[in-house]
N, C-alpha and C positions, 0 to 999 in steps of 0.2 A: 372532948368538948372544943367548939369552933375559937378559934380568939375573936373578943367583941367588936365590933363593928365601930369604926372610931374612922374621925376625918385623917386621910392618908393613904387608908385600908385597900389592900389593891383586891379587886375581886376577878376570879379567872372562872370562864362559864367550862361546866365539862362538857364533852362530846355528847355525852345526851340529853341537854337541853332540847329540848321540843320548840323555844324559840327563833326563829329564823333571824329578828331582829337582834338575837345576843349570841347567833354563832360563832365561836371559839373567841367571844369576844375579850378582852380584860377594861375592867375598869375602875377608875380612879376614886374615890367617895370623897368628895369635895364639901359638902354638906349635910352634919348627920344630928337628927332628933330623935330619941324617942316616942316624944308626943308629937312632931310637926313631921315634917315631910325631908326624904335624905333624897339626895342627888348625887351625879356623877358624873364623870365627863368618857367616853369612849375611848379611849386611846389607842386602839388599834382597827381601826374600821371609816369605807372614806366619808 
């Protein structure tokens, strides 16, 4: 089971992502709701 989703939470995309915008990206979760909307900042991408 994944650990929950909490502000801090580093998120690392895998190689087979089919998005182009979160290639090999990792990112930060700066802002997390379950009922509202989570955000995050990129941190390795320019």
């Amino acid at each position: 089971m994944p650990a929950p989703l909490q502000i801090g939470t580093l998120l690392v995309a895998t190689p087979t992502l089919e998005s182009l915008a979160f290639d090999r990206a990792v990112v930060l979760i700066t802002h997390y709701s379950e009922t509202d909307i989570t955000m995050g900042l990129v941190l390795n991408q320019p």
